[in-house]
KEVEX-124597 format. One line per 4 residues: for each residue x, z, y of N, C-alpha, C, O. Coordinates in nm, 2 decimals. Each point is the difference from the previous one (the first is absolute). Layout:
<recs>
X:Z:Y:X:Z:Y:X:Z:Y:X:Z:Y  ...
</recs>
This chain:
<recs>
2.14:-1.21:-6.54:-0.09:0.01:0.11:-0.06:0.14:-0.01:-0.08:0.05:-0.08  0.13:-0.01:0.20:-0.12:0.12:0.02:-0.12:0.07:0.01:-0.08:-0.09:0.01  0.02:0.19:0.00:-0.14:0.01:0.07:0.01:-0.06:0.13:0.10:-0.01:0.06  -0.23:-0.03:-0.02:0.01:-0.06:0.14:-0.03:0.13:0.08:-0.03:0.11:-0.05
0.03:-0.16:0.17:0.00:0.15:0.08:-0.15:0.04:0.03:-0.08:-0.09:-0.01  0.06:0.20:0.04:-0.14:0.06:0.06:-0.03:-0.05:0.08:0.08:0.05:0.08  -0.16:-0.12:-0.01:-0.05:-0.01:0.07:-0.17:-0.01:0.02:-0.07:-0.10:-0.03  0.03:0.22:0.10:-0.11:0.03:0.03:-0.09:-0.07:0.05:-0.11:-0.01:-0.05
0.16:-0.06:0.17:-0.11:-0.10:0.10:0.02:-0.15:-0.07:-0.04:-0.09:0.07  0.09:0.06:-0.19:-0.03:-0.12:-0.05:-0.09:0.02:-0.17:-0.05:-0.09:-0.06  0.05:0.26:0.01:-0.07:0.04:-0.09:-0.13:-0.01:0.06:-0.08:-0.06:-0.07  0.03:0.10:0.18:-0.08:0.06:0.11:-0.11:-0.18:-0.03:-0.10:-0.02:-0.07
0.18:-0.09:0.17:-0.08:-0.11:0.00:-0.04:-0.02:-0.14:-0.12:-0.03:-0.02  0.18:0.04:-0.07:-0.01:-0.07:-0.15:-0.13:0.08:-0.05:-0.10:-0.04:-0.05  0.14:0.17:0.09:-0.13:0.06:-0.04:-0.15:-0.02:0.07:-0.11:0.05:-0.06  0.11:-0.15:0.22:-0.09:0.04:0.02:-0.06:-0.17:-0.01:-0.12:-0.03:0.04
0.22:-0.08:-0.10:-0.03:-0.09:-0.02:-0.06:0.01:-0.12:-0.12:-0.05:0.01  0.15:0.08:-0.10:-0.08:0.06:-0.11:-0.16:0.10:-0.07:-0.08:0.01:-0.10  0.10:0.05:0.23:-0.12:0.05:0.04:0.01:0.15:-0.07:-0.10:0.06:-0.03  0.20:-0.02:0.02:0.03:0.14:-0.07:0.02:0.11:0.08:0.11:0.04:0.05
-0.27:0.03:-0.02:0.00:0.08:0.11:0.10:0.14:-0.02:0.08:0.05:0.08  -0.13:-0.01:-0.20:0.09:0.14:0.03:0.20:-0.02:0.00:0.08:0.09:0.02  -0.06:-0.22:-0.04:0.12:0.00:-0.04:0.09:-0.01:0.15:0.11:0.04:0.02  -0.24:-0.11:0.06:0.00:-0.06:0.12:0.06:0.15:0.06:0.12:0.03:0.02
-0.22:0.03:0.00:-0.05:0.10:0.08:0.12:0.12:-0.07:0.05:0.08:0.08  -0.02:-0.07:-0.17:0.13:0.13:-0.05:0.14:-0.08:0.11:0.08:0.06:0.07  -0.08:-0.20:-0.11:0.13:-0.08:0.07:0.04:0.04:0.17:0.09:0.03:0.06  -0.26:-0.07:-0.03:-0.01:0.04:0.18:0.03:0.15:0.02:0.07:0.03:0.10
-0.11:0.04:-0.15:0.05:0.17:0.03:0.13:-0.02:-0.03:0.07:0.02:0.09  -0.01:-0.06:-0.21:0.16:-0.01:0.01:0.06:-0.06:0.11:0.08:0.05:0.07  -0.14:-0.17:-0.07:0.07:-0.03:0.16:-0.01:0.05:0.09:0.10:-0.01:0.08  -0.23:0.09:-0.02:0.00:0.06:0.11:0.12:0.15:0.01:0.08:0.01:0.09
-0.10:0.05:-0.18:0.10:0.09:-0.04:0.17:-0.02:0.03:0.07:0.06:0.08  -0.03:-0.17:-0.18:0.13:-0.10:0.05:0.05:0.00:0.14:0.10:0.05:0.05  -0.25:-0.15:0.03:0.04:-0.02:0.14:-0.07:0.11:0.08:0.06:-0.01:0.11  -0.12:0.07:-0.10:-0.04:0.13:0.06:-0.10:-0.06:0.05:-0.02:0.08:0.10
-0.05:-0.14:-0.09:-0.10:-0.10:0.07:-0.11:-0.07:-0.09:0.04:-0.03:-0.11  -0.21:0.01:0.15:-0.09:-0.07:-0.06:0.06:-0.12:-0.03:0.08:-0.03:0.08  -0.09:-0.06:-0.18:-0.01:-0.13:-0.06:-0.02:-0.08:0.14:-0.03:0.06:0.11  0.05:-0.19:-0.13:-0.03:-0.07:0.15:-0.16:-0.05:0.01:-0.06:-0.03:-0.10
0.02:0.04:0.20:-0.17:-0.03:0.01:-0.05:-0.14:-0.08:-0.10:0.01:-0.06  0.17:-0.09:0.06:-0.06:-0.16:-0.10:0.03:0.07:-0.15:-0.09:-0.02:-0.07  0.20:0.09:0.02:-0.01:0.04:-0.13:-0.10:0.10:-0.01:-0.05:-0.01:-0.10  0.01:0.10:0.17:-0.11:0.06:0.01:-0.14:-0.05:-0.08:-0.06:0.02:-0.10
0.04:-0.15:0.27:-0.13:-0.10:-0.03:0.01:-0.02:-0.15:-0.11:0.00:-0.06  0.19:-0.02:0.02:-0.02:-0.09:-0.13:0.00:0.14:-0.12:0.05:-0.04:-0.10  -0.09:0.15:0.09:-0.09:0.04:-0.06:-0.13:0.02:-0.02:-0.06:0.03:-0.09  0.04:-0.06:0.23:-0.17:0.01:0.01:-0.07:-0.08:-0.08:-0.12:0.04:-0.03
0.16:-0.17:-0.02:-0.10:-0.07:-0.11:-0.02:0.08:-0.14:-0.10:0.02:-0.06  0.23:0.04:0.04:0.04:0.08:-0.15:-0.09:0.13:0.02:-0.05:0.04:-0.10  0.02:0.02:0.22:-0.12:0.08:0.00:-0.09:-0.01:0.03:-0.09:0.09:0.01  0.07:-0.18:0.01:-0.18:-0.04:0.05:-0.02:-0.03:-0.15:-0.07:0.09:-0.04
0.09:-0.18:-0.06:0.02:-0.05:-0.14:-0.01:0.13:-0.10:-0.08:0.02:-0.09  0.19:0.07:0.14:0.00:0.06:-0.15:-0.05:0.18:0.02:-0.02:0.08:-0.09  0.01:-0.06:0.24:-0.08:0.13:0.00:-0.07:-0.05:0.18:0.07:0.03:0.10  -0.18:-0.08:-0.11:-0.11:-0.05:0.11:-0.04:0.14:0.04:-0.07:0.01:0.10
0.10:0.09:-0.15:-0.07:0.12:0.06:0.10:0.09:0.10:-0.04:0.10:0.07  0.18:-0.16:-0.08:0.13:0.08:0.11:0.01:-0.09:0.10:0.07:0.04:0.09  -0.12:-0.17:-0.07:0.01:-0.15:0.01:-0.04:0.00:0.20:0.03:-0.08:0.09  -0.13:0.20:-0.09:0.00:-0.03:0.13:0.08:0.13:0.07:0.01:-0.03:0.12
0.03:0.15:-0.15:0.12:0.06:0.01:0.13:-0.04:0.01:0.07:0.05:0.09  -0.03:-0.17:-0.20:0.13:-0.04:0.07:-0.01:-0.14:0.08:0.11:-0.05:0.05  -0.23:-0.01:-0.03:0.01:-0.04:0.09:-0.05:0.02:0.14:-0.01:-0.11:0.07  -0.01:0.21:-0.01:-0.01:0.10:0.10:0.12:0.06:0.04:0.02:0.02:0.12
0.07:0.01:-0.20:0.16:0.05:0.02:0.08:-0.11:0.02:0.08:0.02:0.10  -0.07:-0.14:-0.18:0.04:-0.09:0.05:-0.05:-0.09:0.13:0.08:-0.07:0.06  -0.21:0.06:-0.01:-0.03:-0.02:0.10:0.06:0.10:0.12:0.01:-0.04:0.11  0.03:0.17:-0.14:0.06:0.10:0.14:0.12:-0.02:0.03:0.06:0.02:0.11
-0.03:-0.05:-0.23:0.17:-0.03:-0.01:0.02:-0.12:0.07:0.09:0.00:0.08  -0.20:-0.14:-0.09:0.06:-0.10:0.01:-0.04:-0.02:0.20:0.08:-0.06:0.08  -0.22:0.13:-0.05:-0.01:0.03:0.13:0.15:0.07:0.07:0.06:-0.04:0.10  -0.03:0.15:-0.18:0.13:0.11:0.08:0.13:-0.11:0.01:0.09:0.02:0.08
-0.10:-0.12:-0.18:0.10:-0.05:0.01:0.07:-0.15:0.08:0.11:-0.05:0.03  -0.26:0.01:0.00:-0.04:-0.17:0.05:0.06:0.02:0.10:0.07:-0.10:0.03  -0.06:0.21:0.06:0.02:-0.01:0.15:-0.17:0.02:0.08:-0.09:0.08:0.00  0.10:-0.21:0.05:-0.18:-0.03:0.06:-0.06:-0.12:-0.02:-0.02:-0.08:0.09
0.00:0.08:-0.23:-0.14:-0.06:-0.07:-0.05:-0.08:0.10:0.05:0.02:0.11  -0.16:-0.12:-0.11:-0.08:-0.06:0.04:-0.11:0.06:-0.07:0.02:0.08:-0.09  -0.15:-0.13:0.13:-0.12:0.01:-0.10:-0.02:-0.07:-0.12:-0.03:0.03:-0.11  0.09:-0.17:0.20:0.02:-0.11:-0.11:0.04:0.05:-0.09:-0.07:0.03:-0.09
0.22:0.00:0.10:0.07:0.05:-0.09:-0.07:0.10:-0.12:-0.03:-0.02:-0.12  0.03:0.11:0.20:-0.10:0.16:-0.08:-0.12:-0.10:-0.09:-0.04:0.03:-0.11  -0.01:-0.12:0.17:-0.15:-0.08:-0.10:0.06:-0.04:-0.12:-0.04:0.02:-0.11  0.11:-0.07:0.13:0.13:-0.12:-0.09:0.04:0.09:-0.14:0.01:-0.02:-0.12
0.02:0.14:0.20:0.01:0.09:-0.13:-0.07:0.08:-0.06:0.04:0.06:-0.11  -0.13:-0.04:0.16:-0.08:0.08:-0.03:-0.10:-0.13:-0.11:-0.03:0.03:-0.12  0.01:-0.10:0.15:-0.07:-0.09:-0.10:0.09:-0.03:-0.12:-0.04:0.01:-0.12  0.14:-0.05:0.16:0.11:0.02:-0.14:0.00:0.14:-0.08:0.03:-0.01:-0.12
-0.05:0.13:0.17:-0.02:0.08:-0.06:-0.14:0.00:-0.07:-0.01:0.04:-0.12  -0.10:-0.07:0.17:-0.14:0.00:0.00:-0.01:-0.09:-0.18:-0.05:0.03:-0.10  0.11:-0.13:0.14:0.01:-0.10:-0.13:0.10:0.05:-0.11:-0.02:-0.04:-0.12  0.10:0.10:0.15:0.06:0.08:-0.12:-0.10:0.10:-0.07:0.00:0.01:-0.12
-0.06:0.05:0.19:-0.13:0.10:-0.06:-0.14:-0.09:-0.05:-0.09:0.03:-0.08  0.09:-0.15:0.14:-0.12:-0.06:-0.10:0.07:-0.06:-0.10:-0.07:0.01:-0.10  0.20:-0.07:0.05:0.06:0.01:-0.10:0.02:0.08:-0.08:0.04:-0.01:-0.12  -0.08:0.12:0.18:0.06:0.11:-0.12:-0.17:0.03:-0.07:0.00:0.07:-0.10
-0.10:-0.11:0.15:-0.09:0.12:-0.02:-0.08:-0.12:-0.13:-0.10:0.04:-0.06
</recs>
């Protein structure tokens, strides 16, 4: 049996199920690099707990970027909508602090 093969976007989850931010975060620039393109927006989201947790002080920075991204990318949002997430973000930052 061989090495198994590389793959990035299943290193990528494992890492972020694990909660291993930089390992996370070197993997997603590999990927984006690979596919020429940002990571997809839900793998995105799912850093925000790992930085609100382990550096609360970049915490509202990347979630401000990830809020532009996810406005540029929704199409046309509701309010509802925009509230919905915005509180999910809101609670990731009282978790972290």
């Amino acid at each position: 049996m061989g090495p198994r093969p590389w793959r990035p976007a299943s290193e990528l989850e494992g890492a972020l199920q694990r909660g291993d931010l930089r390992h996370a975060m070197s993997l997603a620039e590999e990927l984006r690099i690979e596919r020429g393109r940002p990571i997809d927006l839900d793998t995105a989201e799912r850093f925000l707990p790992l930085i609100a947790q382990r550096s609360p002080a970049e915490y509202d920075a990347w979630a401000v970027r990830w809020l532009t991204r996810w406005l540029a990318e929704s199409g046309a949002p509701t309010i509802d909508q925009l509230t919905q997430v915005v509180e999910r973000l809101a609670t990731h930052a009282q978790a972290g602090r």
